[in-house]
C-alpha positions in Angstrom: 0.0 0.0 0.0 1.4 3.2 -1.1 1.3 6.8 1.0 -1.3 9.0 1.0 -0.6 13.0 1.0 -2.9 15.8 1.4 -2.5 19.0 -0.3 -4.5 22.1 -1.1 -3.8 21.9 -4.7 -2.4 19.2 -6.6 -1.1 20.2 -10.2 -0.4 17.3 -12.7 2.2 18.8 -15.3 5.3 20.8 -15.1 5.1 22.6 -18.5 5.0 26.3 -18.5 1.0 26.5 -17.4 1.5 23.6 -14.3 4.6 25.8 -13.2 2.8 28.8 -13.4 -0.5 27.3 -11.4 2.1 25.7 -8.9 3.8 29.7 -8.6 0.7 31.4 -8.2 -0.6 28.6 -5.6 2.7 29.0 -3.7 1.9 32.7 -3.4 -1.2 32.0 -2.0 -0.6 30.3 0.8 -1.6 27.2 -0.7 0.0 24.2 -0.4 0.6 23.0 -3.6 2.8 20.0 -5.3 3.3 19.8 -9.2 4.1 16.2 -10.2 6.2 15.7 -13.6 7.0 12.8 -15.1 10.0 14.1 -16.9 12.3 17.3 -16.4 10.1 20.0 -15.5 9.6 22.6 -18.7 7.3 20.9 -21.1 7.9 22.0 -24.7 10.2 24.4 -23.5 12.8 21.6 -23.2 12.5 21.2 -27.2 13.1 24.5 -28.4 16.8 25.7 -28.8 16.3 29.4 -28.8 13.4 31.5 -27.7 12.7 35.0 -29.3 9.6 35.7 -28.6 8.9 35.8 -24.6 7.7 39.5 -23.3 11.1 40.2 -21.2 13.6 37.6 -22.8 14.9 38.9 -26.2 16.9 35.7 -26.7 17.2 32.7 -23.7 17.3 29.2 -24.4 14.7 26.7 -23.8 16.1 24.9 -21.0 16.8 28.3 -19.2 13.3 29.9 -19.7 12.7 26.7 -18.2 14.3 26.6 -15.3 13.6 30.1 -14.6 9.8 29.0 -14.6 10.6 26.0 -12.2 13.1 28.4 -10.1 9.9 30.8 -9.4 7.5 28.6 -8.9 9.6 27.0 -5.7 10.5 30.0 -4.6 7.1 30.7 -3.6 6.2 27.4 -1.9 5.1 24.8 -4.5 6.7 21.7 -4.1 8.1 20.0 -7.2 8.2 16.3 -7.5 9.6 15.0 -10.9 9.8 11.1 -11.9 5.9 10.8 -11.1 4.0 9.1 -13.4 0.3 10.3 -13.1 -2.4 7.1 -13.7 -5.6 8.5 -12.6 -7.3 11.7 -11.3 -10.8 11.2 -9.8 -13.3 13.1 -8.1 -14.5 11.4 -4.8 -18.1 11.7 -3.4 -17.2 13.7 -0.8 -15.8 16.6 -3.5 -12.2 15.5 -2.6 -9.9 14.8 -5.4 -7.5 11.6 -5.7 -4.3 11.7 -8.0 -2.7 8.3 -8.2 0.6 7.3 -9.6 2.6 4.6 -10.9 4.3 4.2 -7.7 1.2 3.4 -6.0 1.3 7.2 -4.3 -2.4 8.9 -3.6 -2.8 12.8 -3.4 -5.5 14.3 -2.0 -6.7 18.0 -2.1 -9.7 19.6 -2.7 -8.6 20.8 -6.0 -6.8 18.8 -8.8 -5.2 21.1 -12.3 -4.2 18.5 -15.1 -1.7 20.6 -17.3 -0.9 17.5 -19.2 -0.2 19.4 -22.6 0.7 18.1 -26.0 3.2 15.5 -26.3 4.7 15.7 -30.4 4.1 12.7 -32.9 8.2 11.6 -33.2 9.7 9.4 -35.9 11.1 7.6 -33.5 14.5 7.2 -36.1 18.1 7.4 -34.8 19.3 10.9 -34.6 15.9 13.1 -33.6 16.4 12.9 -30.1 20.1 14.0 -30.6 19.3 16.8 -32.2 16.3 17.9 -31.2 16.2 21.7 -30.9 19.0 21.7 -33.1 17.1 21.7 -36.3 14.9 18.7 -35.4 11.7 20.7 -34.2 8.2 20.0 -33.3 6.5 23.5 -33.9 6.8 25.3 -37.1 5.1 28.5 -35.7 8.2 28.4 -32.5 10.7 27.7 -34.8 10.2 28.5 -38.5 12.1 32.0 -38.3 15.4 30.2 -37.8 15.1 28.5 -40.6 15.6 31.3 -42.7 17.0 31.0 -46.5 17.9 27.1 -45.4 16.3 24.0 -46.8 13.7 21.8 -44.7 12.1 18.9 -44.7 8.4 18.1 -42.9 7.1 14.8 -42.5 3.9 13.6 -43.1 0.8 13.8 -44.9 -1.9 14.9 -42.4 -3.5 18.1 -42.1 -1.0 19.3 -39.9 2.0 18.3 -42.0 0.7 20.1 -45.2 -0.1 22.9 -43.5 3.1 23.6 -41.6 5.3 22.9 -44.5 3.3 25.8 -46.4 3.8 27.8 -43.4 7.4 27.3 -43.8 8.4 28.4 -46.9 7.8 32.1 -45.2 11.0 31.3 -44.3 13.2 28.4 -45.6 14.1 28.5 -49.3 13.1 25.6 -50.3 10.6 23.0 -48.4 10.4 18.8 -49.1 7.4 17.3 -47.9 8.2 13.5 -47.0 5.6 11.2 -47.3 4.9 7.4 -47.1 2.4 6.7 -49.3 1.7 8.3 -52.7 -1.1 10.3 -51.6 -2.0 12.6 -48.8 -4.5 12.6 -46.4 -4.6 15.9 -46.0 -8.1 18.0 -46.5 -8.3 19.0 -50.5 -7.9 22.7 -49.9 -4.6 22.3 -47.6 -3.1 20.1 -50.6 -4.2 22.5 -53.4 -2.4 25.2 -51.6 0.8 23.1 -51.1 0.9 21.9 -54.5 0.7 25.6 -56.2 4.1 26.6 -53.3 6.8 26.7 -55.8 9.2 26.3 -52.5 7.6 23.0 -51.9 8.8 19.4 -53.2 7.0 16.7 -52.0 9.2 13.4 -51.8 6.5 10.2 -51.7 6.5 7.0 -50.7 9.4 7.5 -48.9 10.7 7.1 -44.8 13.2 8.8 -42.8 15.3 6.2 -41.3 18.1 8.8 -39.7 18.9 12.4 -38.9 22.7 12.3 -39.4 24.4 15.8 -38.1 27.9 17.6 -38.6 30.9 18.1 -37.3 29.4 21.3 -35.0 26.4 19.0 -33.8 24.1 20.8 -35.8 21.3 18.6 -38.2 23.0 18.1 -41.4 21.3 15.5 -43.9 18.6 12.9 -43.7 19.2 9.3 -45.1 15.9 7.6 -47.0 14.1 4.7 -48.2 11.9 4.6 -50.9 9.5 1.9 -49.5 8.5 0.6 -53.5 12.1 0.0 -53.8 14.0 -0.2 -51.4 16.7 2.3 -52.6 18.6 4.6 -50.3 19.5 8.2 -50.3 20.8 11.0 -48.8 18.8 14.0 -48.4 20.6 17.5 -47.7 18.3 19.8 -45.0 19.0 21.6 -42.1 15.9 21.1 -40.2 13.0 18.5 -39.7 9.7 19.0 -38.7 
């Protein structure tokens, strides 16, 4: 049988918002815990560079980060990371219950899930390495510093098509990688990509590495063609 804690608050999520919650919480008088599975920071831990914060012309990721986490323990919340979350349910009494993985209950009258948005990943050798250095997960966070460089976007969703048009604000030229030989994309989303001159849309086709260079920076992308089985290298500077 795992312990049972009592809190005021109980804040699932250390991304920017949970932090924030467990700040203004702290401030309050409450007492609060945030419980993170991972390094507290959410998305913030997969950008590079930040430009646009109110306050920050340029900081890193990780730092904006920590600043977050920094401020929110200096005014009381407690920060537990390596939690893993299973349930949140609402008792009949009104009381909430937060269980984790570890067989851990917290109670507290009120529960904030800040669970947030966890990016689709390739899962190929290489993205993790450079992840925030030109492997990205948000084209609106990161497209400016792809300026005059040449991209590649993966997929051929909704969210694919559109990002990659979004892109080529930006990058020189754009290659759409897809799988199949058709996208799945809504009609109006592809007739828009297909009139982008800056876009070239390689199909039936898989990433199977990001390879980088000799300054740890993305560098190329090695293919299949999944009809035959060919491989190539593909010059780019970032991935989405």
């Amino acid at each position: 049988m795992g312990q049972t804690y009592e809190y005021d608050i109980v804040i699932v999520g250390a991304g920017p918002a949970g932090l924030c919650a467990g700040m203004y919480a702290g401030r309050g008088m409450l007492k609060a815990v945030v419980l993170e599975r991972g390094a507290p920071g959410g998305e913030l831990l997969n950008t590079e560079v930040i430009e646009d914060y109110p306050g920050f012309e340029h900081i890193l990721g990780y730092e904006l980060a920590q600043k977050f986490s920094d401020h929110a323990v200096k005014f009381g919340a407690e920060l537990r990371t390596g939690v893993v979350v299973t349930s949140v349910k609402k008792r009949d009494d009104g009381m909430f219950e937060t269980r984790t993985e570890g067989g851990e209950t917290f109670v507290s009258p009120v529960a904030i899930v800040t669970a947030g948005g966890t990016p689709v990943r390739l899962g190929v050798p290489g993205e993790q390495e450079y992840a925030g250095k030109g492997v990205s997960y948000c084209a609106v966070c990161d497209g400016a510093f792809f300026r005059n460089q040449t991209i590649a976007v993966v997929g051929g969703g909704d969210a694919a098509v559109e990002e990659a048009d979004y892109l080529t604000r930006y990058a020189d030229k754009v290659y759409v990688i897809h799988r199949r030989d058709a996208f799945r994309a809504s009609k109006i989303l592809q007739e828009r990509l297909f009139a982008n001159a800056k876009i070239e849309v390689v199909w039936n086709t898989l990433v199977e590495r990001a390879v980088g260079d000799d300054q740890g920076l993305l560098h190329h992308l090695e293919l299949r063609d999944v009809n035959t089985g060919v491989r190539r290298e593909l010059p780019v500077t970032g991935l989405f």
